[in-house]
KOLDO-821968 format. One record per residue: residue in three letters; y, x, z of N, C-alpha, C in turn. Coordinates in steps of 0.001 Angstrom, whole numbers, padded with zeros to 6 digits, always signed. Layout:
<rs>
ALAYXZYXZYXZ;...
</rs>
This chain:
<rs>
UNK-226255+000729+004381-225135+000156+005124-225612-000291+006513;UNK-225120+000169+007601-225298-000188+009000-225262-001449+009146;UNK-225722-002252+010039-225474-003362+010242-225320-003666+011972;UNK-223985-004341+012172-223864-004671+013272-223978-006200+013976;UNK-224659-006332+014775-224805-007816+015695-223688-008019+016515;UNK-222259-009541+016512-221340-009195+017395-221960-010784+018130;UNK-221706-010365+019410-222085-011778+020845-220940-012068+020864;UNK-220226-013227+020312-219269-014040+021109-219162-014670+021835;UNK-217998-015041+022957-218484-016415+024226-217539-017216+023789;UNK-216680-018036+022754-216217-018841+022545-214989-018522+021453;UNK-214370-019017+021684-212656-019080+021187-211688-018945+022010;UNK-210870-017858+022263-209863-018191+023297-210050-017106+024267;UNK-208866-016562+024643-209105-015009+025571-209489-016366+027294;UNK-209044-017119+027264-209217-017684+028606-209939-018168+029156;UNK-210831-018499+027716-212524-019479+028467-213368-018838+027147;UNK-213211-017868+026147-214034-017819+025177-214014-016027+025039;UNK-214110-016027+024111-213662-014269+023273-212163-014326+022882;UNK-211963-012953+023024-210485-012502+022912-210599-012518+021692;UNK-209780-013441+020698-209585-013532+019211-209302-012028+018734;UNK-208280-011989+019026-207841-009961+018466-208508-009339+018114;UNK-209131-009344+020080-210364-008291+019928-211878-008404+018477;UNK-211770-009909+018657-212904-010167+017687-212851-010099+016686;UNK-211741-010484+016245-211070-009934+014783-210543-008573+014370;UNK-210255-007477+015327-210447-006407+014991-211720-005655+015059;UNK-212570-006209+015947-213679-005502+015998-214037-005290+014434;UNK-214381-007187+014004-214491-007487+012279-214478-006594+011225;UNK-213067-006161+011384-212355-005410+010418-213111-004004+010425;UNK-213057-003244+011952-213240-002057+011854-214489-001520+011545;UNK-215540-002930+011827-216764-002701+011201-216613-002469+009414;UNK-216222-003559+008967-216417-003653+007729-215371-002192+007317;UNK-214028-001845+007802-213484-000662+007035-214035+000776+007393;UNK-215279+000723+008304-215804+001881+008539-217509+001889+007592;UNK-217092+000667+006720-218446+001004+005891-219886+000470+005820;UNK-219439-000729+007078-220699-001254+007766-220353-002829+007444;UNK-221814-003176+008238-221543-004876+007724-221908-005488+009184;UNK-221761-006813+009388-221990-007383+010721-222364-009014+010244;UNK-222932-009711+011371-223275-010744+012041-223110-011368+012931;UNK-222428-012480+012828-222239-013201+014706-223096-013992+015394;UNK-223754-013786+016642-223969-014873+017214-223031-015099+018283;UNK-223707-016604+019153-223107-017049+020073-224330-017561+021130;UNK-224807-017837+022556-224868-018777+023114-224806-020165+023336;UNK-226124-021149+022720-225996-022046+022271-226094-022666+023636;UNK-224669-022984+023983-224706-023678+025311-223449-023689+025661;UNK-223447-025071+026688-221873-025321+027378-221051-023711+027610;UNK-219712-024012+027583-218870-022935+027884-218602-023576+029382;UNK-218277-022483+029944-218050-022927+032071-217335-023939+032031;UNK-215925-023799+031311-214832-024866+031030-213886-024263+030393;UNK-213080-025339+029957-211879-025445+028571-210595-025408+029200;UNK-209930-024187+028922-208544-023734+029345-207612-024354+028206;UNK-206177-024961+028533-205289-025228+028261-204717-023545+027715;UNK-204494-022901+026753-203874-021471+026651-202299-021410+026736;UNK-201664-022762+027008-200062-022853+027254-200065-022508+028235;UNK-200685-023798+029003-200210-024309+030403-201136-023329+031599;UNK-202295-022603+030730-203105-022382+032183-203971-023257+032590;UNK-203722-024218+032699-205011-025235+033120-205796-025458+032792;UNK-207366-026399+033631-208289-026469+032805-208216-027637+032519;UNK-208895-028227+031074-209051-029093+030796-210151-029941+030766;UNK-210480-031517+030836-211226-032431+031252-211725-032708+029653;UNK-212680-031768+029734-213593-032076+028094-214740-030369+028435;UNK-215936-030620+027472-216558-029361+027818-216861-029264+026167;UNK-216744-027756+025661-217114-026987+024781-218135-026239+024445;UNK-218940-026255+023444-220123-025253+023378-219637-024135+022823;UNK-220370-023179+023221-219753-021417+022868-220201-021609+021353;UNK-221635-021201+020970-221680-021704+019523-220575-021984+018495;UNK-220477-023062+018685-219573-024232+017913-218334-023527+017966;UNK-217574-023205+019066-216373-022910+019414-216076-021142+018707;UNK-217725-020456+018845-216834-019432+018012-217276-018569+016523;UNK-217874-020672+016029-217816-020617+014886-216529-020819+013886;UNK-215399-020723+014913-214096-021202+014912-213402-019552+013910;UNK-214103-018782+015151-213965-017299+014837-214768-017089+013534;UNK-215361-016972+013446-217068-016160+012426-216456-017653+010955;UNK-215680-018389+010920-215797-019313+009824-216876-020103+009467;UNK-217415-020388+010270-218640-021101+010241-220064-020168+010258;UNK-219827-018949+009805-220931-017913+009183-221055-017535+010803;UNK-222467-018451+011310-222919-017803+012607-224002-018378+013108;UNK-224920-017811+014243-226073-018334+014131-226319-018269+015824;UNK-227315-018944+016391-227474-019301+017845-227754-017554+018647;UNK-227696-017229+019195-227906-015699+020018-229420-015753+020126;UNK-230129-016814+020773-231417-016461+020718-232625-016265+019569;UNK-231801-016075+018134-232367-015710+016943-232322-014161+016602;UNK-231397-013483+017571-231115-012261+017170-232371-011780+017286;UNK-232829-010311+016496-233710-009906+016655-233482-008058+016538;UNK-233429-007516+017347-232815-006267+017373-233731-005642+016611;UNK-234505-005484+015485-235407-004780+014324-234191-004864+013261;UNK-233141-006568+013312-232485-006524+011669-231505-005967+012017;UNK-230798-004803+013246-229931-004715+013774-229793-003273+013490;UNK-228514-002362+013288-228728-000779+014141-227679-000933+015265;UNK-226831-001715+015750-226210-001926+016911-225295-003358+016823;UNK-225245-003193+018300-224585-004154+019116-223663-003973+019631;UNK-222651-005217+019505-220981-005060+020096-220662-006318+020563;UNK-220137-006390+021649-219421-007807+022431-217670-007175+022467;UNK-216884-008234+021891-215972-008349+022094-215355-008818+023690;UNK-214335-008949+024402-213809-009106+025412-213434-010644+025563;UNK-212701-010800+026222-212211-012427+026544-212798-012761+027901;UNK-212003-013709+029020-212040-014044+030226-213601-015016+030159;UNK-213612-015535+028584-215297-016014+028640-216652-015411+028806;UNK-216433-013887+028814-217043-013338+028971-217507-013416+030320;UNK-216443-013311+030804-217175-013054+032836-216610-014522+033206;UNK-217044-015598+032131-217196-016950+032925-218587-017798+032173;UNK-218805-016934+030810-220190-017922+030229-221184-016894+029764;UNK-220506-015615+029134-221936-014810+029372-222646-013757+030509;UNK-221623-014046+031253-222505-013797+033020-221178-014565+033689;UNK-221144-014302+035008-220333-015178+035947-219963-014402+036858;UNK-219411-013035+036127-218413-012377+036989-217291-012192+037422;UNK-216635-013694+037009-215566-013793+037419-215385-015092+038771;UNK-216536-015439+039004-217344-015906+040125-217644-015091+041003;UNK-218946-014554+040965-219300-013447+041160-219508-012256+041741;UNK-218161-011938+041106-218024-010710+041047-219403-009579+040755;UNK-219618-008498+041670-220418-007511+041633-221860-008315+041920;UNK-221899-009589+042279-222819-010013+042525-223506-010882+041513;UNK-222625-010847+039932-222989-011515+039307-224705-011716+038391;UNK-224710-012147+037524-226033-012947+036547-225374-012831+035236;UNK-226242-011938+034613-226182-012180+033127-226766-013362+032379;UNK-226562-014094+031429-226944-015255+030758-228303-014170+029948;UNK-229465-015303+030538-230890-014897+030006-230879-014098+028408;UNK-229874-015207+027405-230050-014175+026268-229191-013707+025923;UNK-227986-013159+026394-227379-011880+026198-227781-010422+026893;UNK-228711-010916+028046-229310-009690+028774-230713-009342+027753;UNK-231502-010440+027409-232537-009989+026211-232182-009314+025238;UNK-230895-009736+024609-230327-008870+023337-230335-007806+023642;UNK-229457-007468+025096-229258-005947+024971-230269-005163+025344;UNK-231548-005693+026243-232270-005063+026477-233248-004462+025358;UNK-233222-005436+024145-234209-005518+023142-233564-004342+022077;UNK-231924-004072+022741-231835-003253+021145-231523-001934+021875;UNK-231650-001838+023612-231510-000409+024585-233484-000001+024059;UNK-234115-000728+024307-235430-000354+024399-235380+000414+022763;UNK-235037-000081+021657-235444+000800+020652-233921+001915+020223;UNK-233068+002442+021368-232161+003567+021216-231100+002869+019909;UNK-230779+001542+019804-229592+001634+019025-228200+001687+019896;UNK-227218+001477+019667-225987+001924+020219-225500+000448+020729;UNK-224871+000163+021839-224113-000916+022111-223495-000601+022573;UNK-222235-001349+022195-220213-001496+022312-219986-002828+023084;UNK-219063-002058+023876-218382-003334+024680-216772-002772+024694;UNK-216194-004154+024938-214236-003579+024863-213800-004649+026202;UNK-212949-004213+026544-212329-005156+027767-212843-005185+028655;UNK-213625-006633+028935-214374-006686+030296-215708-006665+030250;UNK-216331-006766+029088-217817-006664+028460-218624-005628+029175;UNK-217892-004444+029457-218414-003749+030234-219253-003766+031315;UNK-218386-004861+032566-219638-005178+033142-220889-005746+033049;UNK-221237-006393+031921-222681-006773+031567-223217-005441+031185;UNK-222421-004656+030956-223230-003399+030765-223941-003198+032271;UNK-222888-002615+032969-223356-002757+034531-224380-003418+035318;UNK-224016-004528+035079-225004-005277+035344-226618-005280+034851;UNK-226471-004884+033691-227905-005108+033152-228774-003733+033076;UNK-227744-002789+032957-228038-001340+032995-227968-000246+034165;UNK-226959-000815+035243-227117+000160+036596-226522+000956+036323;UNK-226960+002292+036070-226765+003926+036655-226271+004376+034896;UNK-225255+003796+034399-224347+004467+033658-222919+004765+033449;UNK-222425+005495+032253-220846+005378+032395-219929+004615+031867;UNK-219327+004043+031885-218495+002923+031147-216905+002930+031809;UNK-216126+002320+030788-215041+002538+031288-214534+000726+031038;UNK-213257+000208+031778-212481-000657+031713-211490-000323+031861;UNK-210722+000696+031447-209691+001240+031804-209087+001516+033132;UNK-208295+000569+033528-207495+001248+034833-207261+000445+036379;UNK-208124-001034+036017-208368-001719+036973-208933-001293+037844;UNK-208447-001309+039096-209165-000801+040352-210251-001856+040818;UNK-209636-003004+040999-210911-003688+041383-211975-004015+040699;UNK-211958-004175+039226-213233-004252+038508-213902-002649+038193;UNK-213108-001530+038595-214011-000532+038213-214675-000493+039890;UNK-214093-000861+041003-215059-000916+042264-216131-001590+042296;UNK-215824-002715+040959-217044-003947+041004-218149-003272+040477;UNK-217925-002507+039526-218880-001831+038256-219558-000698+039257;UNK-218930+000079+039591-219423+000672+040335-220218+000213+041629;UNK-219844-001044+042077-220758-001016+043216-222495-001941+042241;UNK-221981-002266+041262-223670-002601+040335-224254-001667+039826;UNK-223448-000307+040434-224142+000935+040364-223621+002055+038890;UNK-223231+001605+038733-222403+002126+037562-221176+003389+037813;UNK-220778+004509+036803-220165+005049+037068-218707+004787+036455;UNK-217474+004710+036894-216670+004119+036387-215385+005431+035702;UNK-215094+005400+034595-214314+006448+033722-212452+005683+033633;UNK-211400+006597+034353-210492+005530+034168-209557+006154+032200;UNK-209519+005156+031739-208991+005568+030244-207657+004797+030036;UNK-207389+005494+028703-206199+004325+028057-206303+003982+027224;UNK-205418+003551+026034-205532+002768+024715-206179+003930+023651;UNK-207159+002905+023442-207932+003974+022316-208894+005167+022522;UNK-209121+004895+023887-210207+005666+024536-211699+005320+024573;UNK-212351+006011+024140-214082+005694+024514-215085+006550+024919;UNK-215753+005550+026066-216197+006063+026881-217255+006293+026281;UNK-218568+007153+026619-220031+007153+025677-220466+007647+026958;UNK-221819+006497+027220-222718+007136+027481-223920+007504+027283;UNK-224087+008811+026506-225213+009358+025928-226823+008975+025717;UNK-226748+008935+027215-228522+008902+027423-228762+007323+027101;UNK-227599+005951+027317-228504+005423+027438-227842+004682+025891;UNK-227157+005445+025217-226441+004675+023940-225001+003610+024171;UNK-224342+003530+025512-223780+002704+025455-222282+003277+025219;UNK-221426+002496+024456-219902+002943+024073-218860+001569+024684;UNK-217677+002015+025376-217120+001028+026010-215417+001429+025922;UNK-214776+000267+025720-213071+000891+025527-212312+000034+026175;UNK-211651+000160+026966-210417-001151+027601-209951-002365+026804;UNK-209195-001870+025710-208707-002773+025047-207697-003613+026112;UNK-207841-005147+025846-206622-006024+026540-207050-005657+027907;UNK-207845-005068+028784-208198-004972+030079-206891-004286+030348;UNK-205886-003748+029180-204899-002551+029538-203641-003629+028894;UNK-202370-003544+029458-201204-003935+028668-201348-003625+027005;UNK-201292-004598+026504-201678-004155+024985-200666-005276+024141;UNK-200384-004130+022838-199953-005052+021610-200954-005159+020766;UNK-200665-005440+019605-202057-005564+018983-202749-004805+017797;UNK-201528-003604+017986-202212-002135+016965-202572-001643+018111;UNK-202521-001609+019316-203509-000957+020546-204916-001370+020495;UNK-204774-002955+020250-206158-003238+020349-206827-003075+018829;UNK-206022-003220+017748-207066-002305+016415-207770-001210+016516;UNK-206410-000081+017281-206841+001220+017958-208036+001669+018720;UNK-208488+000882+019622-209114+000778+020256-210816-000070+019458;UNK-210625-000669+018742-211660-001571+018382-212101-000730+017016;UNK-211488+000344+016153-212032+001232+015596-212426+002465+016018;UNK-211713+002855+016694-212261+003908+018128-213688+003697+017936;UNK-213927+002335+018585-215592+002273+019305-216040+002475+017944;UNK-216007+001967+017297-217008+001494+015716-217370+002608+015234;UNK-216325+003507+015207-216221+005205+014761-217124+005708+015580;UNK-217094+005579+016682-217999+006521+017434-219546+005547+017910;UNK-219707+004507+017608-221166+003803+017472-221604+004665+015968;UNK-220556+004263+015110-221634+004977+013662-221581+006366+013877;UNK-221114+006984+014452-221233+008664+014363-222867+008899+015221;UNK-223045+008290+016320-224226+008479+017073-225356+007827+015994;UNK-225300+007104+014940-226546+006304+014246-227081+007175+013409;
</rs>
């Protein structure tokens, strides 16, 4: 049975991980036959969005904690991962992504990956397992990897961003995945695109299907 490592950045598409996304990812692991693991970033989240109102709120959250909210408690700090107990890696989407596991929504093209989500992926690119990204996850691909293909679907300005961190940018739609070969990486829009939420199942078994087909 495969086993997959998922990086969450919190709770919450606005300051954490896109719930959906994370919960379908879940599923499509386990109904494609495989099993998984969560970590998180044991550390402050940037800040705590109101998900009514939009606003931020005057309190700070740890990613950890917050998306042990997600995982049911069953989760463990990111800097324990060890890409040997792993055959791939998947980050779900959410606006926490490009605010706590790099700061590209700061940033932008100029952003910083968080020290150990760039170790993870580097640790499980160096021994050829497969890593998945959906939404905006992508650009840590970019970022950490340069000169590959990835897609975010149909945003113009974040595929200019990706591309100018050197990256080649693929425009897709719901349920599309991008692969790029040489260096193992698989990437799908998901909510980056107008979505309901059999788009984003669609899309979040997509990748899973085509991570285990390359293993």
């Amino acid at each position: 049975m495969k086993r997959f490592a998922i990086i969450l950045a919190g709770c919450g598409s606005k300051d954490g991980s896109e719930i959906h996304e994370a919960t379908m990812t879940m599923l499509a692991i386990q109904k494609n036959g495989a099993t998984y693991e969560i970590f998180a970033p044991d550390k402050p989240q940037h800040h705590v969005v109101n998900h009514i109102t939009n606003q931020e709120m005057r309190e700070s959250r740890n990613m950890l904690v917050e998306s042990a909210r997600i995982a049911r408690g069953n989760i463990r700090a990111l800097s324990q991962l060890k890409a040997d107990d792993f055959d791939a890696l998947i980050i779900p989407g959410g606006y926490g992504v490009a605010k706590n596991l790099c700061n590209y929504a700061f940033k932008g093209a100029d952003c910083t990956v968080d020290a150990d989500v760039e170790r993870a992926m580097k640790a499980m690119a160096a021994k050829s397992k497969p890593i998945g990204a959906l939404c905006i996850a992508p650009v840590l691909l970019a970022r950490v990897f340069g000169d590959i293909e990835i897609t975010i679907g149909q945003d113009r300005g974040t595929a200019a961003a990706v591309e100018k961190m050197g990256a080649t940018h693929v425009t897709t739609g719901h349920g599309e995945v991008v692969v790029d070969k040489q260096k193992k990486l698989f990437t799908t829009p998901c909510y980056m695109l107008d979505a309901n939420i059999v788009q984003i199942w669609e899309g979040a078994d997509a990748i899973v299907k085509a991570m285990l087909r390359s293993m």
